[in-house]
C-alpha positions as CSV (number, residue, x, y, z in Angstrom):
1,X,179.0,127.1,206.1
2,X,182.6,126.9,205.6
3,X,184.9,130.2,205.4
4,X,186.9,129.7,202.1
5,X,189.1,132.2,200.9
6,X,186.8,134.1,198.4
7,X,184.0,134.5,201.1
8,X,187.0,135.4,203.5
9,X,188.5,138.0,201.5
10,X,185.1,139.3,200.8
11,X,184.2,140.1,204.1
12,X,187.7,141.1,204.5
13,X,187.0,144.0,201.5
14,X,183.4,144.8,202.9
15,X,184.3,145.4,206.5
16,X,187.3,147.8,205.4
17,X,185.0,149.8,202.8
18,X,182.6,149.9,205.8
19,X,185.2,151.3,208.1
20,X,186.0,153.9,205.4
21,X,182.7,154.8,205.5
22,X,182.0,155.2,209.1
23,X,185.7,157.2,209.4
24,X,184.4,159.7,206.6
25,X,181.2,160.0,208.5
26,X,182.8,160.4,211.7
27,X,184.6,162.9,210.9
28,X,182.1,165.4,209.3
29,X,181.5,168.0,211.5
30,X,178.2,167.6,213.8
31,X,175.6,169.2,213.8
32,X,174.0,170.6,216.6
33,X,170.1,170.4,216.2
34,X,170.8,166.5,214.2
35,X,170.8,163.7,216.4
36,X,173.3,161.0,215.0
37,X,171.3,157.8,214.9
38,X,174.9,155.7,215.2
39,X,178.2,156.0,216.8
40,X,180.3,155.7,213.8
41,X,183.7,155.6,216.2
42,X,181.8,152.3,217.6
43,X,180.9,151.0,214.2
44,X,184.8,151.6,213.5
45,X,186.4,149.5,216.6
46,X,183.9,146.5,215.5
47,X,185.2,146.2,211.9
48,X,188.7,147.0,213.5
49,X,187.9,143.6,215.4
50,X,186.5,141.9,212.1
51,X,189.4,142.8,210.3
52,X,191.7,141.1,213.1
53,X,189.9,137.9,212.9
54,X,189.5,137.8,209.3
55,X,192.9,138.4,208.8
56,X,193.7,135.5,211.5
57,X,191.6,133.3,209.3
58,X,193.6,134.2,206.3
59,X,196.8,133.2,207.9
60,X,195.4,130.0,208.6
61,X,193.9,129.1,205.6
62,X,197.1,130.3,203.7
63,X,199.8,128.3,206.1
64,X,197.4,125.4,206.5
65,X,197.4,124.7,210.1
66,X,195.7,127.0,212.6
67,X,197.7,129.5,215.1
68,X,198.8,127.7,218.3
69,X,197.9,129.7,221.6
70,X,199.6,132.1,223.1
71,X,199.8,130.6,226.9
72,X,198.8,133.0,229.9
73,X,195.2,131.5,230.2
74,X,193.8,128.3,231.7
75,X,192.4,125.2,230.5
76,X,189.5,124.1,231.6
């Protein structure tokens, strides 16, 4: 399956709505005799990280040639 830009974008619009969600959700007040089924601060940092490579991918699908690397690490 290839990534285009409508199906990048897409998931681009889903994961922020979703990180919306789980902020609003986090931040209701707990309560005590509840158990919260999910960590919504967790659910946040993983769309945070979707939203980095998705937005990666849209830089190189709009310039046309992917991101060189940064140096510091070793080839194998």
């Amino acid at each position: 399956m290839e990534l285009s830009l409508p199906v990048t974008l897409t998931i681009l619009a889903l994961t922020l709505g979703m990180f919306a969600f789980a902020y609003w959700r986090g931040s209701l007040p707990a309560q005590p005799l509840k158990v919260r089924m999910v960590n919504y601060h967790v659910v946040q940092i993983i769309c945070v990280v979707v939203v980095l490579l998705m937005v990666a991918h849209l830089v190189t699908l709009v310039s046309g040639q992917p991101l060189p690397p940064r140096g510091g690490g070793r080839r194998f």
